[in-house]
Structure formats: C-alpha cells, structure tokens
C-alpha positions as CSV (number, residue, x, y, z in Angstrom):
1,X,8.5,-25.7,31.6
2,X,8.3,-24.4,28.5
3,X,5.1,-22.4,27.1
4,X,3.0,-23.7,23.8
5,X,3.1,-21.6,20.6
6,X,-0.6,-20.7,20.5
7,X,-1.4,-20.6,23.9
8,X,-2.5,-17.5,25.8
9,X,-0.7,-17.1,29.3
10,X,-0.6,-14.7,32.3
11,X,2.8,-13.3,32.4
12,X,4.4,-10.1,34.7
13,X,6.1,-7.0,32.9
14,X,9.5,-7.0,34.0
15,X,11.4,-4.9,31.3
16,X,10.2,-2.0,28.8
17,X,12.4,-0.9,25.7
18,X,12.1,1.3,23.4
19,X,11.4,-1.8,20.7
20,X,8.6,-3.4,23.5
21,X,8.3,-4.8,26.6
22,X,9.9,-8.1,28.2
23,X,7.6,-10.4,30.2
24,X,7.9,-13.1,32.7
25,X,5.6,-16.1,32.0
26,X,5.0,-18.9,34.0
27,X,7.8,-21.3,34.8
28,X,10.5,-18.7,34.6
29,X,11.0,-17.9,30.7
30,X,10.6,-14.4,29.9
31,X,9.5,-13.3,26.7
32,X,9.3,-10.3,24.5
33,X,5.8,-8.2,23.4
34,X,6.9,-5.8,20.5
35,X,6.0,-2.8,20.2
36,X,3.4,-3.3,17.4
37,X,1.9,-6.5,19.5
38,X,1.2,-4.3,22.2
39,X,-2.1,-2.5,21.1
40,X,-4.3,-2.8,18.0
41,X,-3.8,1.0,18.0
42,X,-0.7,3.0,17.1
43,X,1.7,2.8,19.7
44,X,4.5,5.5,19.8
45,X,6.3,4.8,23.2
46,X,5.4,1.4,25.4
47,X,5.2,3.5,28.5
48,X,2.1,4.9,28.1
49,X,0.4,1.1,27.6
50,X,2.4,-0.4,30.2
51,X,4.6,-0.2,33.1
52,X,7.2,-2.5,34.9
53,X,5.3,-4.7,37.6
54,X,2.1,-4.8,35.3
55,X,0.1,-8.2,35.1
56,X,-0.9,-8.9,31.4
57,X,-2.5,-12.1,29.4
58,X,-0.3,-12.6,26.4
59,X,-0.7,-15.3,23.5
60,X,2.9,-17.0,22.1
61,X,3.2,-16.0,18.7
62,X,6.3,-18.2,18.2
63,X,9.3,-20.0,19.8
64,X,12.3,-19.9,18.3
65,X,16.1,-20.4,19.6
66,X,14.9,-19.9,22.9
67,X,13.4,-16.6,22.3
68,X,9.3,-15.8,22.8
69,X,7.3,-13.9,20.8
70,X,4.9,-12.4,22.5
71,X,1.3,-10.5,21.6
72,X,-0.9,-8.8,23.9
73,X,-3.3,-7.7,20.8
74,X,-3.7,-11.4,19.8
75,X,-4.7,-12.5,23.2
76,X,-7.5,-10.1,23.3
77,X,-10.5,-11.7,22.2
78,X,-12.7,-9.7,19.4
79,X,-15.8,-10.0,18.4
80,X,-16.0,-11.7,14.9
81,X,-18.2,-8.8,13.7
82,X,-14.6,-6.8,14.4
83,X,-12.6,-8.7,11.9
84,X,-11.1,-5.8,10.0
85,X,-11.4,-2.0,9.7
86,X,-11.5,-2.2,6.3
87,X,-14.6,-3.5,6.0
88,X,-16.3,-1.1,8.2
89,X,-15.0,1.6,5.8
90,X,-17.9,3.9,4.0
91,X,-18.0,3.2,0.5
92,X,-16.1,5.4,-2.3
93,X,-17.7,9.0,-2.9
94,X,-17.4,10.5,-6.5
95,X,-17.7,9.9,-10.1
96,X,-20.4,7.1,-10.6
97,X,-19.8,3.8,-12.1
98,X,-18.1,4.5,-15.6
99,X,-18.4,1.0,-17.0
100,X,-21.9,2.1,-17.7
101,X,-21.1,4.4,-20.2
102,X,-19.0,2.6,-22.0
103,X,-20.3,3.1,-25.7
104,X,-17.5,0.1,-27.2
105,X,-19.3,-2.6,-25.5
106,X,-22.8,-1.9,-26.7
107,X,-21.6,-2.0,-30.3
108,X,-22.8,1.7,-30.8
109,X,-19.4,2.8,-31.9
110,X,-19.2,3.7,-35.6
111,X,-16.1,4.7,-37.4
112,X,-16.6,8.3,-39.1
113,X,-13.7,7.2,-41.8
114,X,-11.8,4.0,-41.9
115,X,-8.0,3.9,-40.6
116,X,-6.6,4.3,-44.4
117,X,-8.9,7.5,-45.0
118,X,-6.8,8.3,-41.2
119,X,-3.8,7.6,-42.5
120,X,-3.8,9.4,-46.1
121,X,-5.5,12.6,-44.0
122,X,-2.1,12.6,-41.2
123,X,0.2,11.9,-44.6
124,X,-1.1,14.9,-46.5
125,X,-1.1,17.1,-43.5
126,X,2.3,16.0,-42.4
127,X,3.9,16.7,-46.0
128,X,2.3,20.3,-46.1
129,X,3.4,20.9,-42.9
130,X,7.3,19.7,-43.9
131,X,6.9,21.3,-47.2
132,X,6.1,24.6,-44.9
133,X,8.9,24.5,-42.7
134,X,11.4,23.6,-45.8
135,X,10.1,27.1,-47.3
136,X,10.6,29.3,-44.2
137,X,13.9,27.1,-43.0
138,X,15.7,27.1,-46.5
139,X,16.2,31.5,-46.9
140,X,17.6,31.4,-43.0
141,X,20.3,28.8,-43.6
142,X,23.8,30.3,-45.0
143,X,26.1,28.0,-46.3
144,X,25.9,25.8,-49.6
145,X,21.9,25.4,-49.2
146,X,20.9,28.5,-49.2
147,X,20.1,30.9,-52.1
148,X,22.4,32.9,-54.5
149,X,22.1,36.1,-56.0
C-alpha cells in the first residue's frame, strides 16, 4: 500500500542518521524525515528530538523513485495567526523616514549657478592648478626640459 503525497500518517522511528531519521509508515514503506523537517527550530543532532522506537505523525512531502519524503514540522498543525516569524518582528529602530525630507521633490531646489558657470569655475581652477604643478615640476626635471645656465 503505498502512502498519498499530502497525507499526514502515523509512522515508527526505526533509523536515526546524522542527515535525519528513517520511519516506518503503514503498510511497510519506510520513509526518510530530514534533518531540517524535523523541528520548526534549529536542529543540530536528531537525537535530542527523537529516538529509535519513537511513534510520530508525519505528512509525505513527496514520492519519488520509491523514496519518501517525510516532515514532522509540516504535519504539526499551526495556528494561522503563526504563519511566519517575520511578521511578528518589531519594526525597524533608527533614522526616521528620509523620503520626507527630500527637498528635489517639493520643487524647492534652486541652482546657485547654472552647470556652464560649474564648468568654466572647475576649468579655471584645473588650469591654475596644472599651470602650478608645471612651475614646481619643470626646475626638478634634468634632462632636455629642464633649464640651462
């Protein structure tokens, strides 16, 4: 007799790895529970949720090749209030909401100087500035560039 994907079935622990448990369901089949289908909580080493002999309602998560997947998490039934932890989380604590301050959107922005007034401004500084280093560079150099006399 073979066991229904979906279905939730009592089945006896007959096997514990270090990957999850193997578990004998009705008719004969054994199936495997992995490790993370054992608890909703962390579970490090199977032994300290279950041991060989133990009675346990499973759901079948799949069927393939012969080979049952097994959940003991899914078969417990939660309260739909329960759905996630995330949305039990507090909310976010720090800055407050930024998009409130943003000054573009309100149309409050005005350009001190336009972006060729910008441009000449970086130009003029930039050629004083490479005009500067020409200067201090040029006595410093030996060679055909440099001065004679």
């Amino acid at each position: 007799m073979s066991v229904e994907v979906g279905s939730k079935v009592q089945g006896k622990v007959t096997g514990i790895t270090n990957f999850g448990a193997f578990v004998e369901l009705p008719g004969g089949s054994t199936g495997l529970v992995h490790i993370s289908e054992v608890a909703d909580s962390y579970v490090k080493d199977v032994n300290d949720h279950l041991k060989i002999g133990d009675l346990v309602e499973v759901k079948v998560i799949s069927e393939k090749d012969g080979k049952t997947a097994l959940s003991i998490k899914k078969a417990i039934e939660k309260p739909e209030a329960q759905t996630s932890s995330y949305s039990q989380r507090p909310p976010r604590q720090g800055r407050a909401d930024n998009r409130s301050k943003d000054f573009r959107s309100k149309g409050q922005f005005k350009p001190r100087e336009s972006f060729e007034d910008k441009v000449s401004k970086f130009l003029k500084s930039s050629e004083e500035n490479l005009s500067s280093l020409k200067r201090n560079t040029e006595s410093k150099r030996g060679g055909r560039g440099g001065r004679r006399g």
